[in-house]
C-alpha positions in Angstrom: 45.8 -15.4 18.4 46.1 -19.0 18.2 47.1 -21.1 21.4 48.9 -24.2 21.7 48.7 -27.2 24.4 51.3 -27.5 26.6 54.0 -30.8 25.6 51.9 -34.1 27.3 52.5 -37.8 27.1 49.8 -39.7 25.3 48.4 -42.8 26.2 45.6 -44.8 24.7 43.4 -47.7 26.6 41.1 -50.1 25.4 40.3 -51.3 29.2 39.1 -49.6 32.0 41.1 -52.0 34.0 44.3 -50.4 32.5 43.1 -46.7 32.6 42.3 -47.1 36.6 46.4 -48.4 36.9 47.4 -45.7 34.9 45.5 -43.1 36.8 46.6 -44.9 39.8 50.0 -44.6 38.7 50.5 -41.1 37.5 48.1 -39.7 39.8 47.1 -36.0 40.2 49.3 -35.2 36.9 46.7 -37.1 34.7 43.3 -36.9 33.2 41.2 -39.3 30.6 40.1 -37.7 27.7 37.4 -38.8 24.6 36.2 -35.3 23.0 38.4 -33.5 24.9 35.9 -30.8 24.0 36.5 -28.8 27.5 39.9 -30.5 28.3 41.5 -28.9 25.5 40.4 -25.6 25.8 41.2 -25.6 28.8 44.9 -26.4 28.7 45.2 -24.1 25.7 44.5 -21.6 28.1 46.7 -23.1 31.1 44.1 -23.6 33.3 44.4 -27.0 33.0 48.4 -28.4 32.4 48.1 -32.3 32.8 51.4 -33.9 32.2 49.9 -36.8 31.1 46.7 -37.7 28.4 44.8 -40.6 28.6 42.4 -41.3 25.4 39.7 -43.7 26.7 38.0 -43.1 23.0 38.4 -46.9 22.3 37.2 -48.9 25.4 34.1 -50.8 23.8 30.8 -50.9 25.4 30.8 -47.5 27.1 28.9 -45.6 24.2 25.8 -47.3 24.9 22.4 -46.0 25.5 20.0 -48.6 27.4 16.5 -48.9 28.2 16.1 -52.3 31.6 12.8 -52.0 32.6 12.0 -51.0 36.0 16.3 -50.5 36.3 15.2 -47.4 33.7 18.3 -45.8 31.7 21.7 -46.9 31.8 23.9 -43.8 29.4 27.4 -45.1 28.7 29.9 -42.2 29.5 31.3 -42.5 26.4 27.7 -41.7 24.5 27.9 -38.4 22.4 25.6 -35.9 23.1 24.2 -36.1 19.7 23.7 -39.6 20.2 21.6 -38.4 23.5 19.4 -36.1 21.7 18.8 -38.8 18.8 17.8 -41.8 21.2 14.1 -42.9 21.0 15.0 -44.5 24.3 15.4 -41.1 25.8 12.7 -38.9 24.0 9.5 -39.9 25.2 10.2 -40.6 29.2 13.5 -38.0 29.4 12.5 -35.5 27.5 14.6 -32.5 29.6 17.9 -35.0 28.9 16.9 -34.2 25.0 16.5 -30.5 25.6 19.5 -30.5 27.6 21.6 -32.0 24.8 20.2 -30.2 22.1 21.5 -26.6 23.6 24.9 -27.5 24.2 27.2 -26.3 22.1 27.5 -26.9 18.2 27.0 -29.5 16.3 30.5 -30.2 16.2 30.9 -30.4 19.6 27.7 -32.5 20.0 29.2 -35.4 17.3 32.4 -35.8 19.7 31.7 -34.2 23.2 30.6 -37.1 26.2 28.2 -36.8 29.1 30.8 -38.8 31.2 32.6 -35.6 29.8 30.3 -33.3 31.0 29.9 -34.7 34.4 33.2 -34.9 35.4 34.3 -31.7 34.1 32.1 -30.6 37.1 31.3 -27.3 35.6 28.9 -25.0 37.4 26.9 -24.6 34.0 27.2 -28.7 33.0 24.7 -28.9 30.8 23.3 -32.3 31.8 23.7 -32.0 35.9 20.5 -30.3 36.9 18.1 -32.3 34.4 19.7 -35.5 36.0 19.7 -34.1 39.3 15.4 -34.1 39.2 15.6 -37.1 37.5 17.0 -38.6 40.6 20.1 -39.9 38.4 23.6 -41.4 39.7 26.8 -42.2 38.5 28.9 -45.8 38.2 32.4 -45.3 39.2 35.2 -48.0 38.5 38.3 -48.0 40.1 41.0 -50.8 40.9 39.0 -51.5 44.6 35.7 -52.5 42.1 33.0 -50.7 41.5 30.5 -48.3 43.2 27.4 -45.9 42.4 27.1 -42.2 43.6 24.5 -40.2 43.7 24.9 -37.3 41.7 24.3 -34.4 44.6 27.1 -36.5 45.9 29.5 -36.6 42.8 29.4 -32.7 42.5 32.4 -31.5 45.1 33.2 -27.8 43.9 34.2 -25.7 40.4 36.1 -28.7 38.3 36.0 -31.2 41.3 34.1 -34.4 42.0 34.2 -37.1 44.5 36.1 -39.3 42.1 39.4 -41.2 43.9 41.9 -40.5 41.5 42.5 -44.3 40.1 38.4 -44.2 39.6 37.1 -43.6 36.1 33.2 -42.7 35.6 31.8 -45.3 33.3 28.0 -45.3 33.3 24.9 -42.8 34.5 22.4 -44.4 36.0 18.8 -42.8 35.6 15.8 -44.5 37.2 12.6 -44.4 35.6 10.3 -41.3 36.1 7.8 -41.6 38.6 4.3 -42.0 36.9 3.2 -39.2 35.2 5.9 -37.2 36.0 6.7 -33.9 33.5 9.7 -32.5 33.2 11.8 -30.1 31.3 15.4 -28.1 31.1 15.8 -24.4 30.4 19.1 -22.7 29.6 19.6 -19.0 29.0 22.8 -17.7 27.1 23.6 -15.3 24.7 23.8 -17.6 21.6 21.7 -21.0 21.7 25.3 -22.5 21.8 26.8 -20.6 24.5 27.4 -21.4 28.2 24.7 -20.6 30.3 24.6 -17.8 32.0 21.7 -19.1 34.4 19.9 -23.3 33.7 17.0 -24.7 35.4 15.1 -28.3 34.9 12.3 -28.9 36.9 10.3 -32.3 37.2 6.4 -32.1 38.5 4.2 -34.5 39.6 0.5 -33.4 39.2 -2.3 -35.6 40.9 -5.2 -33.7 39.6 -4.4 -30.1 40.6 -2.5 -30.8 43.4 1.6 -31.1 43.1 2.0 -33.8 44.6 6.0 -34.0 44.0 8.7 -31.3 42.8 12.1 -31.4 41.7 14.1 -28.3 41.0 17.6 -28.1 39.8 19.6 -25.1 39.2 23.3 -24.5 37.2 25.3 -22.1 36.8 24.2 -20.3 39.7 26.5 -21.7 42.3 29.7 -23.7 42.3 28.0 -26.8 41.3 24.8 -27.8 39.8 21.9 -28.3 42.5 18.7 -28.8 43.9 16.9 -26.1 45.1 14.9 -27.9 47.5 13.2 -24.8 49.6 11.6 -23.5 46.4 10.6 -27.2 46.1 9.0 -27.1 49.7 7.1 -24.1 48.6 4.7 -25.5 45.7 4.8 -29.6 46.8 1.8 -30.4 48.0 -0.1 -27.2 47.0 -3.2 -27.0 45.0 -3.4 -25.3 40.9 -6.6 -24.3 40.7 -7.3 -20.3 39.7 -5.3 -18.3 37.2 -4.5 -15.8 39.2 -3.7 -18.3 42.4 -1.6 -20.2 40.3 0.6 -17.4 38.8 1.5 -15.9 41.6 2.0 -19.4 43.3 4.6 -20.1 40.8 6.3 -16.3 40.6 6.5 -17.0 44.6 8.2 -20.7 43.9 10.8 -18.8 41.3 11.8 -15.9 43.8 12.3 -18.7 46.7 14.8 -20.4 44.1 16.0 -16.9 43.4 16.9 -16.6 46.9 18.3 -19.9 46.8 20.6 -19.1 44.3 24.6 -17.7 45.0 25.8 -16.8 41.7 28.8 -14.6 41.3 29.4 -11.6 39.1 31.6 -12.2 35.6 31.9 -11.8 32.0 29.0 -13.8 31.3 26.4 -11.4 33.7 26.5 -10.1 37.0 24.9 -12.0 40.1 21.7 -9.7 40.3 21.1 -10.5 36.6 21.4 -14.4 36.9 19.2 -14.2 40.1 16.5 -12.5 37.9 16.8 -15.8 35.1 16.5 -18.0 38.2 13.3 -16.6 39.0 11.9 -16.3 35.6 13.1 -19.6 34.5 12.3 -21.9 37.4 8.3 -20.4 37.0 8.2 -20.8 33.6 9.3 -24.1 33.8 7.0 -24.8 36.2 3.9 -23.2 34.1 4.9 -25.1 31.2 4.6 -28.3 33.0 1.2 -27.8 34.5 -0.2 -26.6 31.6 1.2 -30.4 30.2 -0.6 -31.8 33.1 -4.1 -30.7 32.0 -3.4 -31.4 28.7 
């Protein structure tokens, strides 16, 4: 059966100075779009019903992928996600934000859907929020006051919520660069490579010889937001990898304590027990694939 969107007004910018007044203006019955790859399905479906559409496609300069030095990467909201996985600007320091990109969706929706999409869809299963979360990432937020920066375990509020004011538009993610000889990598489990996850993980190491001396550990899809899971992080940082049989059941123990950390919910996707048993097995093997890139 084929669905139809709800009647809308249209409106198109080529400012962000006009979309803030016209999100100002119309308020809580408004919402940008570019891909409108999860907008649209969603008001299809009438859980979204916006009264008005605002098509940001055409403001210039927000599809941008940079590389500044110590500042490290500046992503446009506007950049595809193709254009994410394609970057050489990304692949060699970010390679999670690559991994993360390359599992989302189809091709099709790769060649039109955001990451300022993404992020402010504020899914629990956004494919980019816990590989930026260990990357230590924020957001840049314009709005008719100016401009300001959030950290993104701030921007997440709740299921399709952010801490966006509602004349604010997200224009710019701001990742700093890795800390040296950091490893890191994203993990997503789903029925079909192009799915939704039913459980993600990234986690960032940093080895100094074989002692971890730093951890990052982000979860999605396992709670109402993307986040860090920051006891299983206490439990490995600042212990030593030496010993096969040490080290494996040191990082079994680090993916039940994120297990634990986990509060996922049961629905047509996999029941909570289920995506508590991906947690586990995804944060260790995460974790062994990135020591084993240590001692490489």
């Amino acid at each position: 059966m084929l669905l139809g969107l709800p009647e809308f007004e249209l409106f198109s910018t080529d400012t962000v100075e006009e979309t803030c007044a016209l999100l100002d203006r119309f308020g809580e019955g408004a919402r940008v779009f570019a891909g409108g790859t999860d907008l649209f399905v969603k008001m299809k479906h009438r859980r979204a019903i916006p009264r008005r559409l605002i098509n940001i496609k055409m403001i210039p300069n927000l599809g941008q992928i940079r590389r500044e030095g110590r500042d490290g990467l500046r992503i446009g909201a506007l950049t595809t996600i193709q254009a994410i996985e394609a970057s050489s600007a990304i692949d060699k320091d970010f390679p999670s934000l690559k991994q993360a990109a390359s599992v989302l969706g189809t091709t099709q929706i790769r060649n039109v859907g955001t990451l300022g999409g993404n992020l402010g869809n504020a899914s629990p299963s956004a494919e980019f929020g816990p590989s930026l979360l260990t990357l230590g990432a924020s957001v840049k937020c314009t709005g008719r006051g100016g401009e300001r920066v959030i950290p993104l375990e701030e921007f997440f509020v709740a299921p399709g919520k952010t801490s966006l004011a509602r004349d604010e538009l997200l224009t710019e993610v701001l990742v700093p660069e890795p800390p040296a000889g950091a490893q890191c990598i994203h993990l997503k489990h789903s029925l079909r490579r192009m799915d939704v996850a039913i459980a993600s993980a990234a986690v960032l190491i940093v080895a100094d010889g074989d002692v971890c001396r730093d951890v990052r550990i982000a979860l999605g899809a396992v709670g109402p937001t993307p986040y860090r899971a920051k006891r299983a992080e206490q439990s490995i940082r600042g212990q030593r990898l030496d010993g096969e049989r040490v080290e494996r059941e040191l990082l079994e123990e680090v993916g039940r304590v994120a297990a634990e950390e986990s509060f996922p919910i049961d629905d047509f996707r996999g029941y909570a027990g289920y995506r508590r048993k991906l947690v586990r097995m995804l944060v260790s093997k995460g974790l062994e694939r990135l020591v084993a890139r240590t001692r490489a």
